[in-house]
PDB file of N, CA, C and O in Angstrom:
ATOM      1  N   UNK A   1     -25.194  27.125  -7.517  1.00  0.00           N
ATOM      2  CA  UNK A   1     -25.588  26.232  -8.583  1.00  0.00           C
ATOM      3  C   UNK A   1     -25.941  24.880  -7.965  1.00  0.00           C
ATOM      4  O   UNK A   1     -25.186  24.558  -7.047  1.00  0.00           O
ATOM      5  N   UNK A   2     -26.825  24.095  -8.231  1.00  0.00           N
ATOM      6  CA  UNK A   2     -27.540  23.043  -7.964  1.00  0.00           C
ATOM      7  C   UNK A   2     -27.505  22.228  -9.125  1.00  0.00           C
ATOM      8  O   UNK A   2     -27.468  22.699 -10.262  1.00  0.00           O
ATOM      9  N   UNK A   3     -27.516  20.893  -8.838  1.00  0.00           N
ATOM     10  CA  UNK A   3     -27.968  20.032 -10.315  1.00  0.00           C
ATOM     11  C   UNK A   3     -27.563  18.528  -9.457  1.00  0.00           C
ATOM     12  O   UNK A   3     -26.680  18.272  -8.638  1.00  0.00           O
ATOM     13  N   UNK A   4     -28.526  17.801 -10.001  1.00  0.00           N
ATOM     14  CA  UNK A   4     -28.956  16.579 -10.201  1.00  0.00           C
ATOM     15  C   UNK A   4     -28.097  15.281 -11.255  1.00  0.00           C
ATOM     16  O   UNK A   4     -27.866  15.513 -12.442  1.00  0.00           O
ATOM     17  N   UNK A   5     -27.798  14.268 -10.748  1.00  0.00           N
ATOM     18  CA  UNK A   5     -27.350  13.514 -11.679  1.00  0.00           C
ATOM     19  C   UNK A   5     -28.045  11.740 -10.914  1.00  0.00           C
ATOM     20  O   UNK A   5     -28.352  11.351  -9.787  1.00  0.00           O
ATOM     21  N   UNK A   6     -28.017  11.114 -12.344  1.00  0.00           N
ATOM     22  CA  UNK A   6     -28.848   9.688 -11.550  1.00  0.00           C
ATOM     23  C   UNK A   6     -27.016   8.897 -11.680  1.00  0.00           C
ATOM     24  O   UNK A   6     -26.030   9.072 -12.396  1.00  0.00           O
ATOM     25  N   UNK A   7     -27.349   8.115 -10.660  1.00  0.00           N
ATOM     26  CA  UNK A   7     -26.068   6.888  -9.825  1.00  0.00           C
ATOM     27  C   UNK A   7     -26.398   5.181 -10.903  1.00  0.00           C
ATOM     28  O   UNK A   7     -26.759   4.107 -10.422  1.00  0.00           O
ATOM     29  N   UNK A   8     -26.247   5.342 -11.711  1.00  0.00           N
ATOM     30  CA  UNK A   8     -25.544   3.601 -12.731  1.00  0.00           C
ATOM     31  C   UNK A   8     -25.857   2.780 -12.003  1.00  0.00           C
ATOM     32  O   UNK A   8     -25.737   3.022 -10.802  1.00  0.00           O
ATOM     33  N   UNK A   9     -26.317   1.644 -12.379  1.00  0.00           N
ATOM     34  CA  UNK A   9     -26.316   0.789 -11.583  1.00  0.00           C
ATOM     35  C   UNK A   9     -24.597   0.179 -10.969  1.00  0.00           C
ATOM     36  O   UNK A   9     -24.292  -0.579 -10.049  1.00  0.00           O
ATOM     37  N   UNK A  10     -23.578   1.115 -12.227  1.00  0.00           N
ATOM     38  CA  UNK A  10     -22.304   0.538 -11.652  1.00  0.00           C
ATOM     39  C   UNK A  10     -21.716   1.590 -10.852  1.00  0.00           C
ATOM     40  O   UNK A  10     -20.515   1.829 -10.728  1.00  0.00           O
ATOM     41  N   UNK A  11     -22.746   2.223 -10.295  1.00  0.00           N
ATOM     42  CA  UNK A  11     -22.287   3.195  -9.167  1.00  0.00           C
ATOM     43  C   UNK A  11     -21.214   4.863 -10.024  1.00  0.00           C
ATOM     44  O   UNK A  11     -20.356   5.607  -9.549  1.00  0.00           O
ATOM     45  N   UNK A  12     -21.791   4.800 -11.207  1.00  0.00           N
ATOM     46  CA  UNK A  12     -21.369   5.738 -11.665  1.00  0.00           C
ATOM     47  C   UNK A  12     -22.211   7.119 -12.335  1.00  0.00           C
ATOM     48  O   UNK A  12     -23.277   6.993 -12.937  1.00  0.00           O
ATOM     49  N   UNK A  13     -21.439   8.608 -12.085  1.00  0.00           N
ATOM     50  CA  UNK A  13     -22.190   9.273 -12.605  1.00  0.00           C
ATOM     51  C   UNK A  13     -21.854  10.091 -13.745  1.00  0.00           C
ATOM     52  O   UNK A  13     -20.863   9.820 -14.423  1.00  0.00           O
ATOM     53  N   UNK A  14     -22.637  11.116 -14.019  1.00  0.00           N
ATOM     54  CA  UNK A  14     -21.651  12.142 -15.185  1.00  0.00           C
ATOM     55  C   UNK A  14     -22.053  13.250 -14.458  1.00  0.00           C
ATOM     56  O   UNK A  14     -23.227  13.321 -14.095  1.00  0.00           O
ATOM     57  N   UNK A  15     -21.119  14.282 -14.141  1.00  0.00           N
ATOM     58  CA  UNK A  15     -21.233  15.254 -13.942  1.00  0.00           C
ATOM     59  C   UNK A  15     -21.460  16.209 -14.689  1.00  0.00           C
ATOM     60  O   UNK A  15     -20.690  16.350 -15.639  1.00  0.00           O
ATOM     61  N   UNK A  16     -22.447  17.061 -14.538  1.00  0.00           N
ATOM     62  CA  UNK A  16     -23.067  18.231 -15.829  1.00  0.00           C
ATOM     63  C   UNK A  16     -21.689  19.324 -16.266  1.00  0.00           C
ATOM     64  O   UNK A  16     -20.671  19.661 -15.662  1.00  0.00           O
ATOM     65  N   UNK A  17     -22.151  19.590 -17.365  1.00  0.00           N
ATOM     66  CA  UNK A  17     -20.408  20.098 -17.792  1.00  0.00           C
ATOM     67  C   UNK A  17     -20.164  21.344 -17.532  1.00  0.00           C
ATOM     68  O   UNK A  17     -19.025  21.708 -17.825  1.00  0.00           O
ATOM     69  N   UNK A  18     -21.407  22.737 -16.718  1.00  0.00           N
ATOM     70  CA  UNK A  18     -21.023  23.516 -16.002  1.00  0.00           C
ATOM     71  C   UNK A  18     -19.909  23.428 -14.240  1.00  0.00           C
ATOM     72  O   UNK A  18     -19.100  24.155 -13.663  1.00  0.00           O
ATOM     73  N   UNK A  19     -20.627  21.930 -13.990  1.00  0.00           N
ATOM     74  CA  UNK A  19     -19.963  21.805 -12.648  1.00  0.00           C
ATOM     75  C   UNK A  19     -18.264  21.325 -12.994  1.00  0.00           C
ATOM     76  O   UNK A  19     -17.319  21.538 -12.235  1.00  0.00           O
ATOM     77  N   UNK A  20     -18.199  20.723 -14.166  1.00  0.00           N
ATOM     78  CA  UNK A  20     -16.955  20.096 -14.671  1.00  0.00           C
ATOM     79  C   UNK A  20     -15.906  21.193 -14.811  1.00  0.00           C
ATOM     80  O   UNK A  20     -14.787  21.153 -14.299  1.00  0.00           O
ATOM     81  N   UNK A  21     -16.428  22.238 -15.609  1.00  0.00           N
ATOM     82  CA  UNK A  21     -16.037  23.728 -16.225  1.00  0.00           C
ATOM     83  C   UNK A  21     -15.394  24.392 -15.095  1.00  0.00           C
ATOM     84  O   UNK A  21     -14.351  25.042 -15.038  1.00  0.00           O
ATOM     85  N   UNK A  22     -16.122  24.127 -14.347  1.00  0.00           N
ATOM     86  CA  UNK A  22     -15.651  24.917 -12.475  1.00  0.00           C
ATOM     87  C   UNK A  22     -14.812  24.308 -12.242  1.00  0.00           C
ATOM     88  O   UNK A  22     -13.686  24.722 -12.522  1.00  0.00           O
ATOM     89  N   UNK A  23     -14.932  23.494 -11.840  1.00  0.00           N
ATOM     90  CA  UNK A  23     -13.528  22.164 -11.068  1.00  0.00           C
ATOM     91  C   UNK A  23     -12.483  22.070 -11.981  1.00  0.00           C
ATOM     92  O   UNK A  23     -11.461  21.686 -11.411  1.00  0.00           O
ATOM     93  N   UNK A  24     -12.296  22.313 -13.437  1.00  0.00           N
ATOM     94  CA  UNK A  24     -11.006  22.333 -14.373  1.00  0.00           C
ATOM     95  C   UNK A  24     -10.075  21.133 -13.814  1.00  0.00           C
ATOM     96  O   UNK A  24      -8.968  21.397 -13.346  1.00  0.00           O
ATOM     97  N   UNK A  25     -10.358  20.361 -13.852  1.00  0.00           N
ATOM     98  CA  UNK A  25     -10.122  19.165 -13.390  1.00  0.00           C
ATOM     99  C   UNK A  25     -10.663  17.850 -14.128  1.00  0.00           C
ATOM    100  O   UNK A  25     -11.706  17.939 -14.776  1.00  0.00           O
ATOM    101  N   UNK A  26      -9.866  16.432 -14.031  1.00  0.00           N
ATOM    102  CA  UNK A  26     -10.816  15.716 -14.511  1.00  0.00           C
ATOM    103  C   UNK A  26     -10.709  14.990 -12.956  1.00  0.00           C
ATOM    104  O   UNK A  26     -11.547  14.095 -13.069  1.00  0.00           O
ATOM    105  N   UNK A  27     -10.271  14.901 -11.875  1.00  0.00           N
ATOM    106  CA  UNK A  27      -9.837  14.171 -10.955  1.00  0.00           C
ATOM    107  C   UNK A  27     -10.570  14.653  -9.465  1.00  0.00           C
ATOM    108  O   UNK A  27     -10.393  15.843  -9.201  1.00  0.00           O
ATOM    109  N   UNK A  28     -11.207  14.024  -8.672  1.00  0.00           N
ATOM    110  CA  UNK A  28     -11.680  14.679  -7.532  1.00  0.00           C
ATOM    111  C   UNK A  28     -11.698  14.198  -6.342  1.00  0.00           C
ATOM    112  O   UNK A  28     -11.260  13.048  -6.338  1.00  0.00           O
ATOM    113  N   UNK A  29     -11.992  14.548  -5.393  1.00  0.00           N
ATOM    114  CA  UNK A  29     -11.880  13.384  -4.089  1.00  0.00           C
ATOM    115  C   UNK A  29     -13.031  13.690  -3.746  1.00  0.00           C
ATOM    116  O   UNK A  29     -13.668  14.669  -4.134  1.00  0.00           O
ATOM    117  N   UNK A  30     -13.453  12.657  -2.806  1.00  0.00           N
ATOM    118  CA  UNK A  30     -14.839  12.727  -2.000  1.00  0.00           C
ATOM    119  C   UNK A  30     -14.432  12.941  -0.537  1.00  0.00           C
ATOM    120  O   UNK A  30     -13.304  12.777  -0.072  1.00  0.00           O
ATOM    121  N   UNK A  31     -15.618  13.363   0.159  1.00  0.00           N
ATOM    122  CA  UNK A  31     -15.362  13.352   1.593  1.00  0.00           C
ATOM    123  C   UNK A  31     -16.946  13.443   2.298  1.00  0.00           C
ATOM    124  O   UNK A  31     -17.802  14.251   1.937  1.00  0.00           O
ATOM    125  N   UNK A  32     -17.105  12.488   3.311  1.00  0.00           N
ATOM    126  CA  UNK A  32     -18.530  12.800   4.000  1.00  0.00           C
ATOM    127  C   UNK A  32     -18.048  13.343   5.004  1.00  0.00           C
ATOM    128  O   UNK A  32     -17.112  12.872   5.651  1.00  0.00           O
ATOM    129  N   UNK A  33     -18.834  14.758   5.334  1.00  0.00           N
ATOM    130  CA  UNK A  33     -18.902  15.208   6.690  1.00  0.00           C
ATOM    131  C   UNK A  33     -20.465  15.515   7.354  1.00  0.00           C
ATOM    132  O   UNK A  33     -21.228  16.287   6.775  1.00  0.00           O
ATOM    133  N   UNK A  34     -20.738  15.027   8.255  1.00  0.00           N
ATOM    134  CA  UNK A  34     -22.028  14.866   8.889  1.00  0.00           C
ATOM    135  C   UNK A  34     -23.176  14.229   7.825  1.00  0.00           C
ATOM    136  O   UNK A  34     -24.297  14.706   7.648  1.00  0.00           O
ATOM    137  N   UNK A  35     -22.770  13.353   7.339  1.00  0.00           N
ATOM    138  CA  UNK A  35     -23.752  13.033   6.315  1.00  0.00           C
ATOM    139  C   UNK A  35     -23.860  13.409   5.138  1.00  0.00           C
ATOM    140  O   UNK A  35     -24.915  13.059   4.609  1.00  0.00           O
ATOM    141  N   UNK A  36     -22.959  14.174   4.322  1.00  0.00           N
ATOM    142  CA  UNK A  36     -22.972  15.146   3.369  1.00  0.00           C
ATOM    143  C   UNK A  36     -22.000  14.983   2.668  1.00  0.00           C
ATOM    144  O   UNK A  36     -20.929  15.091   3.266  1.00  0.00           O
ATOM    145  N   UNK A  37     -21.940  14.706   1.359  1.00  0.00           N
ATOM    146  CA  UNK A  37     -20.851  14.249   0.219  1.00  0.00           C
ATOM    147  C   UNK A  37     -20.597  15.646  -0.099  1.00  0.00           C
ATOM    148  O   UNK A  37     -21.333  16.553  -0.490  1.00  0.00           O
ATOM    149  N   UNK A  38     -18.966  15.552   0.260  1.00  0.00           N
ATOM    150  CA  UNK A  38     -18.484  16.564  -0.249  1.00  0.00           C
ATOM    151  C   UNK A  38     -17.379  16.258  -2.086  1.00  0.00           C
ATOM    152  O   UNK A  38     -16.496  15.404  -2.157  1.00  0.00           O
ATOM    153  N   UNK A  39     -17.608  16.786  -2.771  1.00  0.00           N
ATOM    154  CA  UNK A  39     -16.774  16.688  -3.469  1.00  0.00           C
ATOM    155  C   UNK A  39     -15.804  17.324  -4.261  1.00  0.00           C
ATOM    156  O   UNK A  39     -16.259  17.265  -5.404  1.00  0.00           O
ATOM    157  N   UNK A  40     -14.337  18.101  -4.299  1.00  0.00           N
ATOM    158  CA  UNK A  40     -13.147  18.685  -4.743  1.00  0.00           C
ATOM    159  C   UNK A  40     -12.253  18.678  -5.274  1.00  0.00           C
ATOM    160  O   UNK A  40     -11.364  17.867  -5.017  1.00  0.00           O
ATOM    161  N   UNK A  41     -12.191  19.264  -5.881  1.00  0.00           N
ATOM    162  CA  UNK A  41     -11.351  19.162  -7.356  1.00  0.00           C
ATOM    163  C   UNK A  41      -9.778  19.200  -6.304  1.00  0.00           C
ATOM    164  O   UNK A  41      -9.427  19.844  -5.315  1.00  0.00           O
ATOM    165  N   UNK A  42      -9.185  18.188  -7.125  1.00  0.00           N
ATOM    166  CA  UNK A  42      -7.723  17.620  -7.273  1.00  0.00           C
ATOM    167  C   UNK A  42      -7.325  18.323  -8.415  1.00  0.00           C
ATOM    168  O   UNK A  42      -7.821  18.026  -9.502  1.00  0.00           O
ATOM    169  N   UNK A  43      -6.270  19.456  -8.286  1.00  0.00           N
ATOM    170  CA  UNK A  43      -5.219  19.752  -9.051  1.00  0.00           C
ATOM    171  C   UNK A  43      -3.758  19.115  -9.088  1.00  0.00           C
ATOM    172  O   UNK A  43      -2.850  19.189  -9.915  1.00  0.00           O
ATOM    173  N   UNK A  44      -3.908  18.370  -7.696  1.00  0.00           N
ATOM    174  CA  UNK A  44      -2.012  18.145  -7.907  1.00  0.00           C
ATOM    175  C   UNK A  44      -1.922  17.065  -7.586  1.00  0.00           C
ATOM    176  O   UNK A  44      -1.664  16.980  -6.385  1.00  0.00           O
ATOM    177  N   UNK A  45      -2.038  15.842  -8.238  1.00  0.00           N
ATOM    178  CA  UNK A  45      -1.826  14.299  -7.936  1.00  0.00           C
ATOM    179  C   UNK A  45      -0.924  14.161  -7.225  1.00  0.00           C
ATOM    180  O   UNK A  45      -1.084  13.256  -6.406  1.00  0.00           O
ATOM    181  N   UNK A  46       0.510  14.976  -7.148  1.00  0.00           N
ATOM    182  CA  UNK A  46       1.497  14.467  -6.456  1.00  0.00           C
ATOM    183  C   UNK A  46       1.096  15.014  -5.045  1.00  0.00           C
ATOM    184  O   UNK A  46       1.053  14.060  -4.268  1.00  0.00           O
ATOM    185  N   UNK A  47       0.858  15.917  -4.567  1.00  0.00           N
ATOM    186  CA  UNK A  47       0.328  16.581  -3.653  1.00  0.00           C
ATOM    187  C   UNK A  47      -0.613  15.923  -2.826  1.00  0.00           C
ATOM    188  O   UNK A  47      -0.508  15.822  -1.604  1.00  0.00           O
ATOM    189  N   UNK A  48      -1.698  15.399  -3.642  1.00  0.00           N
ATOM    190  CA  UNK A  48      -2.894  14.622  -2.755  1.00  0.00           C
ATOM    191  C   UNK A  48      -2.498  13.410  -2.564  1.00  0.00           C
ATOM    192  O   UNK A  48      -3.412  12.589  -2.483  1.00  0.00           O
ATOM    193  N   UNK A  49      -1.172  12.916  -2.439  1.00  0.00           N
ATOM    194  CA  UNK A  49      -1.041  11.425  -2.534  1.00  0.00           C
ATOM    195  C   UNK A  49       0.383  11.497  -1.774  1.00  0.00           C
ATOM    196  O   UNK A  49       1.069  10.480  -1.667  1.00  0.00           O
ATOM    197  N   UNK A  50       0.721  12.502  -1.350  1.00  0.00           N
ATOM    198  CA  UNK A  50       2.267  12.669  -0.858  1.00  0.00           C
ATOM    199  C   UNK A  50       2.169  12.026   0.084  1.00  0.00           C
ATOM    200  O   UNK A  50       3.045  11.163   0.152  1.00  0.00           O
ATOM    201  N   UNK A  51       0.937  12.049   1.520  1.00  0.00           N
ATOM    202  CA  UNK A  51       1.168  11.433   2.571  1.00  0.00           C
ATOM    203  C   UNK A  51       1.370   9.872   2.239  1.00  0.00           C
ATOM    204  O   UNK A  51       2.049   9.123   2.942  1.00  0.00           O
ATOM    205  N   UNK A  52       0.630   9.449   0.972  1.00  0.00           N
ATOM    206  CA  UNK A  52       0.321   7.699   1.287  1.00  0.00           C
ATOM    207  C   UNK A  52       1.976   7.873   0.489  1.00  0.00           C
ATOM    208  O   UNK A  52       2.607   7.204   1.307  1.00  0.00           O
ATOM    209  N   UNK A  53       2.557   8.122  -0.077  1.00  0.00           N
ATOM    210  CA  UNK A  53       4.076   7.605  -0.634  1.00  0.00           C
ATOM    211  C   UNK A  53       4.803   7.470   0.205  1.00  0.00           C
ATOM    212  O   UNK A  53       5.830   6.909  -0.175  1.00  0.00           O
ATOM    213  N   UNK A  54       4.787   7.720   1.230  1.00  0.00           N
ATOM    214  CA  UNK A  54       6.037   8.044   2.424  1.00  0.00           C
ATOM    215  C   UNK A  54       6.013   6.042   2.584  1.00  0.00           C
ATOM    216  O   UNK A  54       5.085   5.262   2.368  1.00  0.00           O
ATOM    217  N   UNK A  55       7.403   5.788   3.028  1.00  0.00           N
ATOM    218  CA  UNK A  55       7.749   3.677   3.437  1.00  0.00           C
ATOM    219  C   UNK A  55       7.541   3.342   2.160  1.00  0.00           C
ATOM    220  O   UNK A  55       7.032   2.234   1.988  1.00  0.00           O
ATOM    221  N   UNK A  56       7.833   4.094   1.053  1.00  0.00           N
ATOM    222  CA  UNK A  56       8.171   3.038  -0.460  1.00  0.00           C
ATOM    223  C   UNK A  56       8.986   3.212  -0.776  1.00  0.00           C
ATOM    224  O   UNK A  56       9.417   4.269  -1.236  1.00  0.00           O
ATOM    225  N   UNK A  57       9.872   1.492  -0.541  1.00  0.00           N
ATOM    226  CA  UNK A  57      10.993   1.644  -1.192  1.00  0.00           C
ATOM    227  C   UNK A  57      12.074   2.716  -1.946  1.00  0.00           C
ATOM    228  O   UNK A  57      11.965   3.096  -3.112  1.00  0.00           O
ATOM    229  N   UNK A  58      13.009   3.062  -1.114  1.00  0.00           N
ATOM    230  CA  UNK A  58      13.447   4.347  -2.656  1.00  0.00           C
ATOM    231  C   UNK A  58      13.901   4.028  -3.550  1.00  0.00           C
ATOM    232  O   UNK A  58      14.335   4.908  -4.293  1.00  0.00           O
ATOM    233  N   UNK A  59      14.069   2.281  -4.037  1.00  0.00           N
ATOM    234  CA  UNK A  59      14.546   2.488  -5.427  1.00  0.00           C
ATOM    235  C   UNK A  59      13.126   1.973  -6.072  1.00  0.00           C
ATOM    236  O   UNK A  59      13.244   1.260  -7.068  1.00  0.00           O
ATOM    237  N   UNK A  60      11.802   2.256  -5.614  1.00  0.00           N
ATOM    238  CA  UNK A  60      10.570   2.063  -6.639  1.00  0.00           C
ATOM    239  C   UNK A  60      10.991   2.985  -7.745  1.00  0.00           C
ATOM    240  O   UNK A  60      11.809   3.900  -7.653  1.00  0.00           O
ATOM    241  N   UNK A  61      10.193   2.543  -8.994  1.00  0.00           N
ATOM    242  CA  UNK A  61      10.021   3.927  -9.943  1.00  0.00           C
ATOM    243  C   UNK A  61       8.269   4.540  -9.876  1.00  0.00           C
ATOM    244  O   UNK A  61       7.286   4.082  -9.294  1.00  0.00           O
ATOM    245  N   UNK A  62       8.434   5.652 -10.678  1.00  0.00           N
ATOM    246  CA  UNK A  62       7.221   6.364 -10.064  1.00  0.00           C
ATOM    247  C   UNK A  62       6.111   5.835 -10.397  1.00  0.00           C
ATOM    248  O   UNK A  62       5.088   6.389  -9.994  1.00  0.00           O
ATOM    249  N   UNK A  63       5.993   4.509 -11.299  1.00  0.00           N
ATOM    250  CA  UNK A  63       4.605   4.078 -11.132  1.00  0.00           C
ATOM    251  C   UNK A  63       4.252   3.125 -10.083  1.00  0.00           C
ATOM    252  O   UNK A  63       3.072   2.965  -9.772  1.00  0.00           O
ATOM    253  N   UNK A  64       5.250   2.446  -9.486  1.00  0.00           N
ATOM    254  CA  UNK A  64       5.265   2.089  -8.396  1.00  0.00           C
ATOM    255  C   UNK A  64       4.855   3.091  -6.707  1.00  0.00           C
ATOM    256  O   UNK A  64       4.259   2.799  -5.670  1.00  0.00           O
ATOM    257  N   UNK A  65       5.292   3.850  -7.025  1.00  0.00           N
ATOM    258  CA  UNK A  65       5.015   4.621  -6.283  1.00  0.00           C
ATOM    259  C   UNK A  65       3.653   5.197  -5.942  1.00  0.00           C
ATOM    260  O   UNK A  65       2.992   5.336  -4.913  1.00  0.00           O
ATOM    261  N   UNK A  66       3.461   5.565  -7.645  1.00  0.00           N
ATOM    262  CA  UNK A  66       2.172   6.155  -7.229  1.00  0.00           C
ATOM    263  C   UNK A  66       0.886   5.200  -7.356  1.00  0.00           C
ATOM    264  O   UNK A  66      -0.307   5.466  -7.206  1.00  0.00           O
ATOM    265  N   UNK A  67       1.502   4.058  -7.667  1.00  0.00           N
ATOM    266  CA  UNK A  67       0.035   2.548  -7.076  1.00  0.00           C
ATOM    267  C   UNK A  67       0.231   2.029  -5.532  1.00  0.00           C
ATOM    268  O   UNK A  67      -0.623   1.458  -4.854  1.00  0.00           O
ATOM    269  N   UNK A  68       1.482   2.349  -5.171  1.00  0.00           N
ATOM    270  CA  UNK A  68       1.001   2.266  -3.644  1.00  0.00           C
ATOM    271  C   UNK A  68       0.451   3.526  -3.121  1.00  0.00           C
ATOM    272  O   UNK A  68      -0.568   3.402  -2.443  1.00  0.00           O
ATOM    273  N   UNK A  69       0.787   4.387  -3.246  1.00  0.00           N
ATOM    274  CA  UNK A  69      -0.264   5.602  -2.723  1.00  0.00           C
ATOM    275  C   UNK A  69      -1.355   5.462  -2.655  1.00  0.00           C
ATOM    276  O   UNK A  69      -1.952   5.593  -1.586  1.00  0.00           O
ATOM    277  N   UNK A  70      -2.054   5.096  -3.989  1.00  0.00           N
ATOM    278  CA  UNK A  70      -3.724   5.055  -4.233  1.00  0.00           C
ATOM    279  C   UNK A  70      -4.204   4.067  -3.373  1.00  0.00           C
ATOM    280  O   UNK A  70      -5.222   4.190  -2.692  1.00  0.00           O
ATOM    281  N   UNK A  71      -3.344   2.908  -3.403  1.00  0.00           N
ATOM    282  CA  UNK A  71      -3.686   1.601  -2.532  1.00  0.00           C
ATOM    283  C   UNK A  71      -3.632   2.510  -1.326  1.00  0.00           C
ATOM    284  O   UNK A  71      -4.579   3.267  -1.544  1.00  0.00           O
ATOM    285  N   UNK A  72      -3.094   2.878  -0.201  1.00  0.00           N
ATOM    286  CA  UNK A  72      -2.996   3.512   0.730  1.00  0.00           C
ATOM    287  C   UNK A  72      -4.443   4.099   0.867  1.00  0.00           C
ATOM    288  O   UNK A  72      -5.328   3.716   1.632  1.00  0.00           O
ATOM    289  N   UNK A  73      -4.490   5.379  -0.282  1.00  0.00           N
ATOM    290  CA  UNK A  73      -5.543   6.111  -0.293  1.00  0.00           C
ATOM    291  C   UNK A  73      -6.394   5.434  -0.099  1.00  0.00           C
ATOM    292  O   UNK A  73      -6.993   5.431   0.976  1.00  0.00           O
ATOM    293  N   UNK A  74      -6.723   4.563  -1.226  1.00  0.00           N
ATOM    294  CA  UNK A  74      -8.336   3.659  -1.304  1.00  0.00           C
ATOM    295  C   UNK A  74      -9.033   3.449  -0.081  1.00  0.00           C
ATOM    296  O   UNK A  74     -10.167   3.814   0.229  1.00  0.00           O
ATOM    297  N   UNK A  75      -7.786   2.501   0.876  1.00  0.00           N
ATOM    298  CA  UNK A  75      -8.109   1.737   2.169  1.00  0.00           C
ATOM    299  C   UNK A  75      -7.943   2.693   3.239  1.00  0.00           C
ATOM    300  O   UNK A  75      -7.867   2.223   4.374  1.00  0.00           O
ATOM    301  N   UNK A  76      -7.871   3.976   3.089  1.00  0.00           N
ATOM    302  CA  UNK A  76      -7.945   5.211   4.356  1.00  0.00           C
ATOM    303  C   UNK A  76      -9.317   5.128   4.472  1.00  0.00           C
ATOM    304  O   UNK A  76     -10.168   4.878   3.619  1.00  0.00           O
ATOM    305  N   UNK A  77      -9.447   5.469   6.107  1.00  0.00           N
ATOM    306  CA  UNK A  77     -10.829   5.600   6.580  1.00  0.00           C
ATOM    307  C   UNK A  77     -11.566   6.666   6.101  1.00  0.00           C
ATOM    308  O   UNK A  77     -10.862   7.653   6.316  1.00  0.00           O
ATOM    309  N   UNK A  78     -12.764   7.073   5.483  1.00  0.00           N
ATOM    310  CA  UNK A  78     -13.328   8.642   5.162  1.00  0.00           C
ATOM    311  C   UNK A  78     -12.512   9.562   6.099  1.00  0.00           C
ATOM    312  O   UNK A  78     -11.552  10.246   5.744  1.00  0.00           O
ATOM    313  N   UNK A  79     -13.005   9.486   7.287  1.00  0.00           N
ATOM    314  CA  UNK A  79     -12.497  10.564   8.189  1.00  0.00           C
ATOM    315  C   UNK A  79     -11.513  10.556   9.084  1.00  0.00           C
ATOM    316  O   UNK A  79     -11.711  10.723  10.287  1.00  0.00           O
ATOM    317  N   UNK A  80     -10.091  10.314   8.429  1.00  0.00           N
ATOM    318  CA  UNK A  80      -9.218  10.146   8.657  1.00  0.00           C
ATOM    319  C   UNK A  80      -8.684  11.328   8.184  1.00  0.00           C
ATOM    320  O   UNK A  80      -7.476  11.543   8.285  1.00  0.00           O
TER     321      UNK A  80
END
């Protein structure tokens, strides 16, 4: 399956709702490899974010937790 979507000027897109249907997901990650946007459905938030939680505080609570993760995430190199 192939399909096309135009980029917002705020850098946003919609994904067509067969590709959405597939991924059963609303959440995804990106990844470039050799030039090439990859993109994959996230089923398990806690899972894709386990490495960046590790050095937080243990008495954070879990929204603490899981905003330093993302912060972590955000500022990871692509190909890291």
């Amino acid at each position: 399956m192939n399909a096309c979507a135009k980029i917002t000027d705020k850098g946003q897109i919609t994904i067509p709702r067969e590709i959405r249907d597939i991924l059963k997901t609303r959440l995804v990650s990106f990844s470039i490899v050799d030039g090439v946007v990859i993109l994959r459905p996230v089923h398990d938030v806690g899972g894709c974010l386990q490495k960046y939680a590790r050095n937080v505080p243990s008495d954070a609570n879990f929204s603490q937790i899981r905003e330093a993760a993302w912060e972590k995430a955000i500022h990871e190199k692509p190909d890291s």
